[in-house]
VEXRO-726284 format. One record per residue: residue in one letter; x, y, z of N, C-alpha, C, O in turn. Coordinates in steps of 0.2 Angstrom, whole numbers, plus 2048, in hexadecimal, padded with zeros to 3 digits. Example, Ala and Ser with C-alpha at 12.3 -4.5 7.8 and 13.67 -1.06 7.14 Angstrom:
% VEXRO-726284
a8427E482783E7EA8278427F08278477EF82As8407F58238447FB824840800827843806828
***
This chain:
% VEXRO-726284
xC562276F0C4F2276F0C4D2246F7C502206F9xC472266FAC422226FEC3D2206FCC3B2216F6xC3A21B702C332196FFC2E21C703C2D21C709xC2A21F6FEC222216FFC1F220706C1F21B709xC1D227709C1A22570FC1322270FC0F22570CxC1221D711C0D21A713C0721D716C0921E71CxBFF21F714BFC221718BFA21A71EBFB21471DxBF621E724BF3218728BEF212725BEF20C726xBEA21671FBE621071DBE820B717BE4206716xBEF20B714BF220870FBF7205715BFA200712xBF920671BBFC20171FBF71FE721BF81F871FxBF11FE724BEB1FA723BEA1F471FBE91EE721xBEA1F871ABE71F2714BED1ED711BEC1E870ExBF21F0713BF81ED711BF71E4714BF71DF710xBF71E671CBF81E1722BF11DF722BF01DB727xBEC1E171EBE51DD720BE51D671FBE11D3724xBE71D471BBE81CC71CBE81C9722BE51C4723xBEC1CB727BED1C872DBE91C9731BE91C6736xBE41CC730BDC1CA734BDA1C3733BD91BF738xBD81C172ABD71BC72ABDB1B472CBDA1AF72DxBE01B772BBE61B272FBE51B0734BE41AA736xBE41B6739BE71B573FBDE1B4743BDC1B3749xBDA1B673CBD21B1741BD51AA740BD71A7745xBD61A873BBD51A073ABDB19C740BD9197743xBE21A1742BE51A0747BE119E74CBE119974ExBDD1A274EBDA1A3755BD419E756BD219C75CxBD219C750BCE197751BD1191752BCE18D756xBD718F74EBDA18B751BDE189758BDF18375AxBE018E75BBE3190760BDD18F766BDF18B76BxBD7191764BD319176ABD018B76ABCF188770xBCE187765BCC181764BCE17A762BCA175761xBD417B761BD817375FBDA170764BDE16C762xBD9171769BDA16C76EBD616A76FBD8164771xBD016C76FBCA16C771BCA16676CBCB16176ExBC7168765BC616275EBCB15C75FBC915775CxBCF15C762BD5156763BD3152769BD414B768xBD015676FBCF151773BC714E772BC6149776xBC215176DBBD14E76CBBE147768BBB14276AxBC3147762BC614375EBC913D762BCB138760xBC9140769BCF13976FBD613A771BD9136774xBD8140770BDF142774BDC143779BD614577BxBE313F77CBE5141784BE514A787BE514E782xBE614C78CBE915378CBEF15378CBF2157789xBF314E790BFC14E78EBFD14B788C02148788xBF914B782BFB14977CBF9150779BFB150773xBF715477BBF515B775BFB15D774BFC15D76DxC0015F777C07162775C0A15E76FC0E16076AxC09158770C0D15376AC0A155764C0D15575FxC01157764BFE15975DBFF15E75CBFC160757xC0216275EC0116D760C0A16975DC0A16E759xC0E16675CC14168759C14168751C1916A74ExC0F16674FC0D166749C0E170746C10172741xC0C17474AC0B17B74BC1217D747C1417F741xC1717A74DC1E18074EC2417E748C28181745xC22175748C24174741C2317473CC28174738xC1C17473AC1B178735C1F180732C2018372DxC20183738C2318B739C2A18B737C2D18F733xC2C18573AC3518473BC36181732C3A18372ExC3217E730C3317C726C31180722C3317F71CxC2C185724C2818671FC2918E71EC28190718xC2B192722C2C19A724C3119C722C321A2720xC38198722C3F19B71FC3F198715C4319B711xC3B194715C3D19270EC3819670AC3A199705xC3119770DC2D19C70AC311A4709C301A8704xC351A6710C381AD710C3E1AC70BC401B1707xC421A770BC461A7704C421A66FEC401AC6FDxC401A36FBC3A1A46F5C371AA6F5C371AD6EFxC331AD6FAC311B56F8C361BA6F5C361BE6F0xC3C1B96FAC411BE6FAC411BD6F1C411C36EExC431B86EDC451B66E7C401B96E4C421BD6E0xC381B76E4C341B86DFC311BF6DDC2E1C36E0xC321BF6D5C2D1C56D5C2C1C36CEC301C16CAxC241C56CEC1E1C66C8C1B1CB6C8C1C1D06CCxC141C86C1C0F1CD6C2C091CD6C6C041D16C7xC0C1C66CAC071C76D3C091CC6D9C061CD6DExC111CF6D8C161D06DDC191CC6DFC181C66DDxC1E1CD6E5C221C96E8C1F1C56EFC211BF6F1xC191C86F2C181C56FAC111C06F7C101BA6F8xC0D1C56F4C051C56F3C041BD6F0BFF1BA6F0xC0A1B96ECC071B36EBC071AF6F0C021AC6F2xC0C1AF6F3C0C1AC6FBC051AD700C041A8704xC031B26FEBFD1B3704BF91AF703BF61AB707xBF61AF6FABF01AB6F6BF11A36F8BEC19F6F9xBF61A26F7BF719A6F8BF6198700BF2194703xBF919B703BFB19B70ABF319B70DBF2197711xBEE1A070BBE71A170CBE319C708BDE19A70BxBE519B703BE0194700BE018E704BDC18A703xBE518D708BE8183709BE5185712BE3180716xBE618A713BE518A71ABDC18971BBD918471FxBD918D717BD318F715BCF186714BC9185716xBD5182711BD217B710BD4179719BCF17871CxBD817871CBD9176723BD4178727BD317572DxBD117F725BCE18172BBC617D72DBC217C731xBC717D724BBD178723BBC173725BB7170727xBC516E724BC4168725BC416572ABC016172CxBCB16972EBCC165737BC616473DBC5160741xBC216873CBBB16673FBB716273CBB216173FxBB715F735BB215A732BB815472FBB815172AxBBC154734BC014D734BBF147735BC2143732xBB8146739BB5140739BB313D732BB3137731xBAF14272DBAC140727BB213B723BB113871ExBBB13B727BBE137723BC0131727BC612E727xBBA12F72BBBD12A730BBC12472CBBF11F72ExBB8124726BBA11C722BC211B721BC5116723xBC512071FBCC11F71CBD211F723BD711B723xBD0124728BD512672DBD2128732BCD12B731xBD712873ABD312973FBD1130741BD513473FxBCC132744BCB13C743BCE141743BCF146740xBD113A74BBD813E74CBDD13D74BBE213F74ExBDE13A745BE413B740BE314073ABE8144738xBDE141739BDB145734BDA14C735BDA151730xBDA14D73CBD9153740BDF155740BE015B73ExBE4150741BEA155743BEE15473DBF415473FxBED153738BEF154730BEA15B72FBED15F72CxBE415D72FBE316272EBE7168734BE716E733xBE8165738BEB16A73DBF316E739BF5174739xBF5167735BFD168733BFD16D72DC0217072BxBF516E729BF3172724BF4177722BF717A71ExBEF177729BEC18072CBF518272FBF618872ExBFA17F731BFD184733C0418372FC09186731xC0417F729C09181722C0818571FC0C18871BxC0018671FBFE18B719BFD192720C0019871ExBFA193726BFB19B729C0419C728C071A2727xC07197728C1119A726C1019C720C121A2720xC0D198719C0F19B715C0C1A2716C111A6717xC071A5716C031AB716C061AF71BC041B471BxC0A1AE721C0B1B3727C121B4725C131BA723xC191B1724C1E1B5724C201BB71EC241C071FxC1C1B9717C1D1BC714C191C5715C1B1CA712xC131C5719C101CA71EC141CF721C121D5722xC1C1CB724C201CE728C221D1724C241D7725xC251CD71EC2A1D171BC291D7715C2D1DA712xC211D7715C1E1DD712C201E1715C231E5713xC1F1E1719C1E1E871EC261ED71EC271F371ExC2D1E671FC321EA71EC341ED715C371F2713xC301E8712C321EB70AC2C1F1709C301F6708xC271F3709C261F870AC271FE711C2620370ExC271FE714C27202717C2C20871BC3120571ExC2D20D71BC3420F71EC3720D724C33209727xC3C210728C3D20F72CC3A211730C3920E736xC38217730C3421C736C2F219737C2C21A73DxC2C214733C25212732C2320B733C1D20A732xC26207735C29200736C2520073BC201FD73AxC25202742C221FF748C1A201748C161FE74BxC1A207744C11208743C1020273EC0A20073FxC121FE73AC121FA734C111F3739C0D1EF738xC151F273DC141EB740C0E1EB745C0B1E6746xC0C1F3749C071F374EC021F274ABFE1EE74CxC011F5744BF91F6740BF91EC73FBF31E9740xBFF1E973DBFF1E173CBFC1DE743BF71DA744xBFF1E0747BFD1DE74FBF31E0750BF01DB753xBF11E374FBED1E8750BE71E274CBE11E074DxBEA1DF748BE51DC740BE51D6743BE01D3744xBEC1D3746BEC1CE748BE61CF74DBE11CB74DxBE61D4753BE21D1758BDC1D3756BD91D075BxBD81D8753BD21D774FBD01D074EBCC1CD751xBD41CE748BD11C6745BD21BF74BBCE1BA74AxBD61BF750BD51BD755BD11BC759BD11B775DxBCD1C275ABCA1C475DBC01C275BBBC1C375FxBC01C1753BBB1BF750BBC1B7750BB71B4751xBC11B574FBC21AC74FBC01A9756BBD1A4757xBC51AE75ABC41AA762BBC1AA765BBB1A5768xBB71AE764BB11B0765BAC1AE761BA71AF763xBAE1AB75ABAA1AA757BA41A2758B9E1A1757xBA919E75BBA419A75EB9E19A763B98198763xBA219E768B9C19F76DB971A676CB931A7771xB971AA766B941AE762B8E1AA75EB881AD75DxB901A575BB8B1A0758B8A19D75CB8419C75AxB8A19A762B86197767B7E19C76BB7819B76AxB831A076EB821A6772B7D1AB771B781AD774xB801AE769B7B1B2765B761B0760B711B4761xB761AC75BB741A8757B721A0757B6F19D753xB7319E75DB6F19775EB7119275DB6D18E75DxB7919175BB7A18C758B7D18975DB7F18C762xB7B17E75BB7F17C760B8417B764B85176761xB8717C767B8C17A76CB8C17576DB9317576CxB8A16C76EB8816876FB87163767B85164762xB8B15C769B89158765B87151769B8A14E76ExB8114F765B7F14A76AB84145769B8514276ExB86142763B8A13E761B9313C763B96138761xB96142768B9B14376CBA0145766BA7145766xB9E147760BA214C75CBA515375BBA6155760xBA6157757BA915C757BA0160757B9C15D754xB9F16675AB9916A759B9716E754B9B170751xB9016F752B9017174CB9117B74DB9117E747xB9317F752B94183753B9C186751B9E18C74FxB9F180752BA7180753BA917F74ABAE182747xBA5179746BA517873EBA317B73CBA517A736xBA018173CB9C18873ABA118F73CBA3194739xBA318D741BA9195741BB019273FBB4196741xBB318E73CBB7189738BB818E730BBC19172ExBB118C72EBAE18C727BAE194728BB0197722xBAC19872BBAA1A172BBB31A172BBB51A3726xBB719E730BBD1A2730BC21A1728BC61A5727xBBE199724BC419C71DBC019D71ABC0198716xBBA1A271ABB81A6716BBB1AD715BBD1B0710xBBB1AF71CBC01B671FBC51B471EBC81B871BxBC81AF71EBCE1B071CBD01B1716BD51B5715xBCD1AF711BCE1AE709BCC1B7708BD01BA704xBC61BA70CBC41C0709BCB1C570BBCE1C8706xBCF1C6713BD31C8714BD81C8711BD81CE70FxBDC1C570EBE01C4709BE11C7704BE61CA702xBDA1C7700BD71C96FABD91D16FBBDD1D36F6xBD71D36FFBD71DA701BDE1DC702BDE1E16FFxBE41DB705BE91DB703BED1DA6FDBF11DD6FAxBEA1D66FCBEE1D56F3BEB1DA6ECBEE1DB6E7xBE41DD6EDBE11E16E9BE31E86EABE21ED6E6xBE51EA6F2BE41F06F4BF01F16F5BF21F76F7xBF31EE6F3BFA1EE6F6BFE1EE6EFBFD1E96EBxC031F46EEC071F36EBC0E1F16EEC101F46F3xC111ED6E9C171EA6EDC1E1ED6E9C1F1EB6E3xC241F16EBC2A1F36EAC2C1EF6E2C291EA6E2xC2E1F06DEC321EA6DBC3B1EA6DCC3E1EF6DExC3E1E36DCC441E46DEC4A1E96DCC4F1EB6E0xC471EB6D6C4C1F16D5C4B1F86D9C4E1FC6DCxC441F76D9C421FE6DCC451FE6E3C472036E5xC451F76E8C451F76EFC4F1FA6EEC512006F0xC521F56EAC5A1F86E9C5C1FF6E9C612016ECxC572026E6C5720A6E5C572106EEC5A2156EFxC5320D6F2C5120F6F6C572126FBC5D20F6FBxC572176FFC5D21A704C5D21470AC6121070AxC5621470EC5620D713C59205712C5B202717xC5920370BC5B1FF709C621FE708C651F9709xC63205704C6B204704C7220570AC7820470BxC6D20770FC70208715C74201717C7920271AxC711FC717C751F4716C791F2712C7E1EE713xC751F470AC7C1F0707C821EF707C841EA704xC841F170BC8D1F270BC8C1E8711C8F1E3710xC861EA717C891E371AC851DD716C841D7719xC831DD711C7D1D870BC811D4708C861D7706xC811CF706C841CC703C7F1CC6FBC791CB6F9xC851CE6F6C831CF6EFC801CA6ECC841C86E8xC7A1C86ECC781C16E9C781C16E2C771C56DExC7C1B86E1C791B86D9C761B36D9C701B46D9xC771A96D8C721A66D8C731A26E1C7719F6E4xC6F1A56E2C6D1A26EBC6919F6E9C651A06E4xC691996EFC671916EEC631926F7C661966FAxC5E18E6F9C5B18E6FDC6018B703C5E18C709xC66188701C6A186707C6E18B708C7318970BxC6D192706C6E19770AC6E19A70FC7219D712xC67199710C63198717C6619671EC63198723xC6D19271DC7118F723C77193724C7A19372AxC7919871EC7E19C71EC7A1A271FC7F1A5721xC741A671FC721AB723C711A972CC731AD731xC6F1A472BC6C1A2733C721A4736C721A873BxC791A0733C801A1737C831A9738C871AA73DxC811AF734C811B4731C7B1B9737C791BF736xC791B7739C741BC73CC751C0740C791BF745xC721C5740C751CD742C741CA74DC711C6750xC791D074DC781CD755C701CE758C6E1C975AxC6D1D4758C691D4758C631D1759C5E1D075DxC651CD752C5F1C6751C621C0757C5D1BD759xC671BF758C6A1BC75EC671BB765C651B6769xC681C2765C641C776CC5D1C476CC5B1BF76FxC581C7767C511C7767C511BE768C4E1BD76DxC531BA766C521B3765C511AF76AC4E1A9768xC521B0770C521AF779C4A1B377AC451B077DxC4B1BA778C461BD77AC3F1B9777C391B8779xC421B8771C391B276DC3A1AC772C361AB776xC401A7772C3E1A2775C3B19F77AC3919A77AxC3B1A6781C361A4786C301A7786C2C1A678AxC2D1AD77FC291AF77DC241AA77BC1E1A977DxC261A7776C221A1774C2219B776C1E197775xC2619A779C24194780C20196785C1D190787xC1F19A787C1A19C78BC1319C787C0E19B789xC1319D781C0C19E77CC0B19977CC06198780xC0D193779C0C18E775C0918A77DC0418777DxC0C18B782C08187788C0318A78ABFF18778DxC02191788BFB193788BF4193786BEF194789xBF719077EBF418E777BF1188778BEC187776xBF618577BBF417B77CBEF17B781BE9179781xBF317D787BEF17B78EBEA17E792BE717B796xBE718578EBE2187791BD9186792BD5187797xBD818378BBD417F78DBD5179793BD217A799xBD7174793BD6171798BD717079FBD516D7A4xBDE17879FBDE17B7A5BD81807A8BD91827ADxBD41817A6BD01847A6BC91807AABC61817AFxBC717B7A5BC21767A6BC41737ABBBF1717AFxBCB1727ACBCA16D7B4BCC1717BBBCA16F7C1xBD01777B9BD317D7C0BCD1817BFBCE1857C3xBC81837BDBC31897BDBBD1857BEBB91867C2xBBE1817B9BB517F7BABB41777BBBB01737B8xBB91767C0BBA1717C4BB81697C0BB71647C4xBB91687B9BB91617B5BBD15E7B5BC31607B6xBBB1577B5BC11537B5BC41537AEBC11537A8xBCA1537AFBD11537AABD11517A5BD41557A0xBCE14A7A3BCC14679EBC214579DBBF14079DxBC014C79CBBA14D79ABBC153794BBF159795xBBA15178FBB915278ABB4155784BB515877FxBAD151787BA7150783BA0154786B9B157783xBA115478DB9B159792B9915E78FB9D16178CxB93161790B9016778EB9616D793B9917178FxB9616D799B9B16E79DBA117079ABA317679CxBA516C795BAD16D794BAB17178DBAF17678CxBA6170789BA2175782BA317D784BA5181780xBA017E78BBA018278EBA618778FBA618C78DxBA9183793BB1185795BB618878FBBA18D78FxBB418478BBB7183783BB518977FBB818C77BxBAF18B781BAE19177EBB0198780BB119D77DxBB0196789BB419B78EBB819E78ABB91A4789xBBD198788BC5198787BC419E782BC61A3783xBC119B77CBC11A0776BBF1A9777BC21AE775xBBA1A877CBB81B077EBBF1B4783BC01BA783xBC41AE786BC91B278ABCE1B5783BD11BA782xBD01AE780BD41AE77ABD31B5776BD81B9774xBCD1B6776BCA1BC771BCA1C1775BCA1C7773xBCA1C177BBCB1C977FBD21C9780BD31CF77FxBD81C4780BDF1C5780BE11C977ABE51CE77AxBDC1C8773BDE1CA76EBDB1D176CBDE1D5768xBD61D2770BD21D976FBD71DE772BD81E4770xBDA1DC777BDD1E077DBE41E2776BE71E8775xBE51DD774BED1DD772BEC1E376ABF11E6768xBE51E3766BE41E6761BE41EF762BE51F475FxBE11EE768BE11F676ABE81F876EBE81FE770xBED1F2771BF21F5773BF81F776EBFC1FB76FxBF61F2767BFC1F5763BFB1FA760BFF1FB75BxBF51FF761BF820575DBFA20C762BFB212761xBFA207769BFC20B76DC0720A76CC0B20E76CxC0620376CC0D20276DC13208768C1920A76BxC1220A763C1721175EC17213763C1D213766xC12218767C1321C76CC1821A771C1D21D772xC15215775C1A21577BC1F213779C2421477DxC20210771C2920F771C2C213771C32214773xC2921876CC2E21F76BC2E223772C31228772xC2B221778C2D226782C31221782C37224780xC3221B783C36217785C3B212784C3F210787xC3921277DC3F20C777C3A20677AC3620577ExC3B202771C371FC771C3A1F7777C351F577AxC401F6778C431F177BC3F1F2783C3B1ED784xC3F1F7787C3B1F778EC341F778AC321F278DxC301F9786C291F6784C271F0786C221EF788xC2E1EB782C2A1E6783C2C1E0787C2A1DB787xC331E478BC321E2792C2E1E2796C2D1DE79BxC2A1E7796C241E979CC1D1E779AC181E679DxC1D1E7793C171E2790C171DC792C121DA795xC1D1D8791C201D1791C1D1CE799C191C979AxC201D579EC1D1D27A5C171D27A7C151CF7ACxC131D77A3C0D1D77A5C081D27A4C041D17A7xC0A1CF79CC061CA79BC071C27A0C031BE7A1xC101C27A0C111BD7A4C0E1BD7ACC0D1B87AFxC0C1C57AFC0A1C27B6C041C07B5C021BB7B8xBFF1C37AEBFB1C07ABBF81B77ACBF41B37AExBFF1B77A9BFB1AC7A8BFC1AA7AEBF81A67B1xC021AD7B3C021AA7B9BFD1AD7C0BFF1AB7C5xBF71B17C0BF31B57C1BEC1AE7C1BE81AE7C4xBEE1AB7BBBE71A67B8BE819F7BFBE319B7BFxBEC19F7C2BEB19B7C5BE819A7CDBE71967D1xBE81A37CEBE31A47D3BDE1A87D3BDD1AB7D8xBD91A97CEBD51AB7CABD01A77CEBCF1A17D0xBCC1AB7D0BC51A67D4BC01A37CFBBE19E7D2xBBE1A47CBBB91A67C6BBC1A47BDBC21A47BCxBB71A47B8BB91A67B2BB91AE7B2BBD1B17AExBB51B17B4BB51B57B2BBA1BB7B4BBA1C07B2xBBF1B67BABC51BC7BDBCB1BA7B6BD01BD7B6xBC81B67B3BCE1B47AFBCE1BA7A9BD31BB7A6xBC91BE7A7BCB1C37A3BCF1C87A4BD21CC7A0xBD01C87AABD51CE7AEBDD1CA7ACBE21CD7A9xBDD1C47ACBE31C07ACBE51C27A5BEB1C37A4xBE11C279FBE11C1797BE21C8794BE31C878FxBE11CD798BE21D4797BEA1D4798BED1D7793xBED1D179EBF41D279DBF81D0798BFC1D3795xBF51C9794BF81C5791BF71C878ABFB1C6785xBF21CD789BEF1D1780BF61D5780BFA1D777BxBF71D8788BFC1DF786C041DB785C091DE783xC041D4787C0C1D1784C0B1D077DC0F1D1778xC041CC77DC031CA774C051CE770C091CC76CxC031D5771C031DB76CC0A1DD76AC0C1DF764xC0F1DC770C131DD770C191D776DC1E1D976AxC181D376FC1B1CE76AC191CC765C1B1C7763xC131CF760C141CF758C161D6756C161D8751xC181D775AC1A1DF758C231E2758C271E1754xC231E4760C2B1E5760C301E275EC341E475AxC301D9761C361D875DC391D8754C3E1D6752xC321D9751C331D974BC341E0749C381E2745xC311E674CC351EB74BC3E1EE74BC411F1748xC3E1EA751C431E8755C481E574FC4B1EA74CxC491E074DC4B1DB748C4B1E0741C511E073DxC471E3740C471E6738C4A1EA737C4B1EC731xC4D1EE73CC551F273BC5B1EF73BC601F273AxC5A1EB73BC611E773CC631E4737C691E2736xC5F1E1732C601DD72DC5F1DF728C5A1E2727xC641DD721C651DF71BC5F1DD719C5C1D871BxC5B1E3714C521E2711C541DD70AC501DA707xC5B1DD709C591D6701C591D1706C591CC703xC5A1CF70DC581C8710C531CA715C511C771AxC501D0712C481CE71AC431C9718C421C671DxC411C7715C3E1C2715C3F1BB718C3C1B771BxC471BA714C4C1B3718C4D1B4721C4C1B0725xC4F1BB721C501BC729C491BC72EC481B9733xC441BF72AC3E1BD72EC3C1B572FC3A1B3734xC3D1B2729C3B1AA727C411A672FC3F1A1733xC461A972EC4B1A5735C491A873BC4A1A5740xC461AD73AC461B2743C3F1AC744C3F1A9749xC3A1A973EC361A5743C3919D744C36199747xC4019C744C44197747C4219A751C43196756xC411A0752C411A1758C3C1A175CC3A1A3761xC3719F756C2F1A0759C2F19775BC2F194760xC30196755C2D18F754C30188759C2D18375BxC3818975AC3D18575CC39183764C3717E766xC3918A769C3518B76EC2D18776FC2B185774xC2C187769C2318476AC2517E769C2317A76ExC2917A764C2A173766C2E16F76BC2D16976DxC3217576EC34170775C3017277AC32170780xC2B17577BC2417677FC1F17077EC1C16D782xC1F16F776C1B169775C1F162775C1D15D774xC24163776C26159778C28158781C29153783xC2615F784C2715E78BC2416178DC25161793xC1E16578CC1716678DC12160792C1015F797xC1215E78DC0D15778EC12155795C1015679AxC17150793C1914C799C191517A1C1814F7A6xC1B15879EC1915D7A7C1515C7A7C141587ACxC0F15C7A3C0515F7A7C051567AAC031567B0xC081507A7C0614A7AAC0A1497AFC071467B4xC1214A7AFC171467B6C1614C7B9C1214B7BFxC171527B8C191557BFC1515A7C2C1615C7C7xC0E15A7BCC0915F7BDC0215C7BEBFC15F7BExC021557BFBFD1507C1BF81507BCBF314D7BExBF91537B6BF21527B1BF015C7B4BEC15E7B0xBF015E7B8BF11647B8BF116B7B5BF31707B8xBED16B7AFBF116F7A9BF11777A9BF117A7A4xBF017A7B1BF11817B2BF81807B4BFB1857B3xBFB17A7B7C031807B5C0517F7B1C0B1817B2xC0417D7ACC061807A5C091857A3C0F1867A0xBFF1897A8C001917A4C031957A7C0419A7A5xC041937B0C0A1967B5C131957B0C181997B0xC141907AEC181907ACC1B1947A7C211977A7xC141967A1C1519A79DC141A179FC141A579CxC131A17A5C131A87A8C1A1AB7A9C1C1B07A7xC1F1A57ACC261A67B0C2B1A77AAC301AA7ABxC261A57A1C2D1A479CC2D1AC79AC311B079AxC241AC79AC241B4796C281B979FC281BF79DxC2A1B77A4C2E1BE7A7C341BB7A6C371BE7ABxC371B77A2C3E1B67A2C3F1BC79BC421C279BxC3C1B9795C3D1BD791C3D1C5792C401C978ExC381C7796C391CD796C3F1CF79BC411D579AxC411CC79EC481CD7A0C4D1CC79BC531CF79BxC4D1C7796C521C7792C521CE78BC561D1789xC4C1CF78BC4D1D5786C501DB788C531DE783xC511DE78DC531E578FC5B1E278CC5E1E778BxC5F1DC78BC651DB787C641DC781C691DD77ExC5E1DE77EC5F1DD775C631E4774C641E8779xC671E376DC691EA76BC661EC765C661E8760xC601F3766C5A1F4764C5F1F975EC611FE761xC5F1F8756C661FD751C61203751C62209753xC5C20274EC5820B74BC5220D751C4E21174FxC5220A758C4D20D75DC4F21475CC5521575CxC4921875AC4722075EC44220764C3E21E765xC47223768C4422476FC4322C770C4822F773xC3E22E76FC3C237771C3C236777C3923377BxC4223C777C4323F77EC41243780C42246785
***
């Protein structure tokens, strides 16, 4: 047996959900630094609260991907995962800018960055089980058009999250400014739009998506093509999880280099752009915070964030094409470097507005790393463990963002003088390592038309 070819609009609505994900992401990404130092962080303390991100990734993405892998009802196997994972985030997103209302109990920025820890156990719960949709339905042929269409969603819904702020300033009038030195009423208002979108996103996935049943996926020719390397499960316990990890195809080995200077490079572009921006482009001092000025800048950020992701939405449905002239592996080596000349580009940038040329590089690495390596990854691994192997492949996203965030901060302060464009020079140098480290991956089912 096979499975059913997917048309384009049922790969669509499959992955629709990660619009509203990856808005409410983008909102956070473009503005949690921002919300943190209005609450009183330092800039070399943002990384210590941005570790809250990768660990949440590192607990919460491989137990979630064991438990999917297990589950099934008359909800499906992925789709409860998303509902929960959308509901709890959806509560994070409303609350981390109205943190102050619990300053009788706790300080803002205590409460800030417990909604921060929210929003990003519940985007894990709802995003790994997303990946591993896409390998239980989809065939092999159809896998990388399946991850770009998810890419494509992603930077859509990023694209509405990053720009929604200065869209309600800008277009509709809302404030920017609090006279009271708190969070903006601009920025409390695209919070609250983003889990609404979130919740409706979702929705539309789970109403429009059917899902495999276990016996059905067992039946399939693609699926059987690994049993033989599969281990025959009968009662597996979540501390199986250390006996896959030890078990991992090489493959997954290869790519695991290639994530860790990938997202080391993100996570310092994530943290430090606002304040590298505010003090190297529009000349503020370091520890300003509250100025109409840094409101400003702040807003910049979100419009650059959201043109990185604009660029990245329309480059993934280019990416199927150029991997089958070329193989995914050189894709996204030359994605990789373009984005990385990208951030290191930002540092001799006259202007904000030369900085859009800079975020254009950075959309076509983005696209690329939500996409290839997981194409990349999904031939390689037995489909009764894609969900646990997706849940550990984000061991290689996450591991990177936390040793970024506990040695983050102390470079922008000892060695970067408070500094925080080189950061993003730095994060320029990781993403051209990685692309030199991928032309080693061994890529098992690339087609490359000759």
């Amino acid at each position: 047996m096979e499975k059913r070819k997917l048309s384009f609009w049922e790969i669509w609505n499959m992955s629709f959900g990660f619009l509203g994900i990856q808005m409410g992401f983008a909102l956070q990404n473009a503005n949690a630094s921002r919300i943190l130092q209005i609450f009183g962080a330092d800039v070399h303390e943002l990384s210590w609260f941005w570790i809250i991100a990768p660990l949440m990734g590192l607990i919460v993405q491989p137990i979630i991907g064991h438990y999917s892998d297990k589950t099934w009802g008359k909800f499906g196997r992925r789709k409860p995962f998303f509902l929960i994972g959308a509901v709890l985030a959806s509560v994070g997103l409303i609350l981390m800018p109205q943190a102050e209302i619990f300053i009788a109990l706790l300080p803002a920025l205590w409460v800030g960055a417990g909604m921060l820890m929210i929003m990003d156990a519940s985007f894990n719960i709802a995003m790994e089980p997303f990946r591993a949709l896409v390998g239980d339905n989809l065939r092999t042929d159809q896998r990388t058009l399946g991850f770009s269409v998810q890419t494509a969603l992603i930077g859509f819904g990023a694209v509405i999250g990053s720009w929604l702020p200065y869209v309600l300033t800008n277009w509709f009038g809302v404030s920017n400014r609090n006279e009271d030195g708190g969070v903006p009423m601009h920025l409390i208002l695209s919070f609250v739009i983003g889990a609404v979108i979130l919740i409706g996103s979702i929705l539309v996935t789970i109403f429009t998506t059917k899902e495999y049943s276990p016996e059905e996926l067992a039946q399939f020719e693609d699926e059987q093509a690994h049993q033989d390397t599969a281990v025959v499960e009968k009662e597996s316990s979540l501390l199986d999880i250390f006996e896959d990890f030890r078990k991992m195809p090489t493959t997954m080995r290869q790519l695991s280099w290639v994530q860790f200077f990938s997202w080391f490079g993100l996570f310092g572009m994530w943290v430090f752009t606002t304040p590298a921006i505010a003090h190297h482009i529009y000349g503020l001092p370091i520890n300003d915070s509250k100025s109409e000025a840094y409101q400003t800048a702040g807003d910049w950020v979100g419009v650059l964030f959201g043109i990185y992701n604009l660029v990245s939405a329309f480059y993934a449905f280019a990416l199927p094409y150029i991997a089958k002239k070329i193989g995914r592996k050189l894709t996204h080596s030359i994605s990789l470097t373009i984005g990385g000349l990208g951030l290191i580009s930002m540092y001799f940038m006259p202007n904000e507005d030369w900085l859009i040329l800079s975020m254009v590089g950075v959309g076509i690495a983005w696209a690329s790393i939500l996409s290839m390596p997981y194409a990349i990854l999904a031939g390689s691994i037995s489909p009764l463990k894609m969900g646990v192997y997706m849940g550990i492949f984000n061991f290689f996203i996450v591991i990177p963002q936390i040793i970024n965030a506990l040695i983050g901060g102390p470079l922008v302060k000892y060695f970067y003088h408070d500094d925080a464009i080189f950061a993003l020079v730095t994060s320029g140098v990781s993403f051209l390592i990685a692309a030199v480290l991928v032309v080693k991956v061994k890529d098992v089912d690339d087609v490359v038309k000759k």
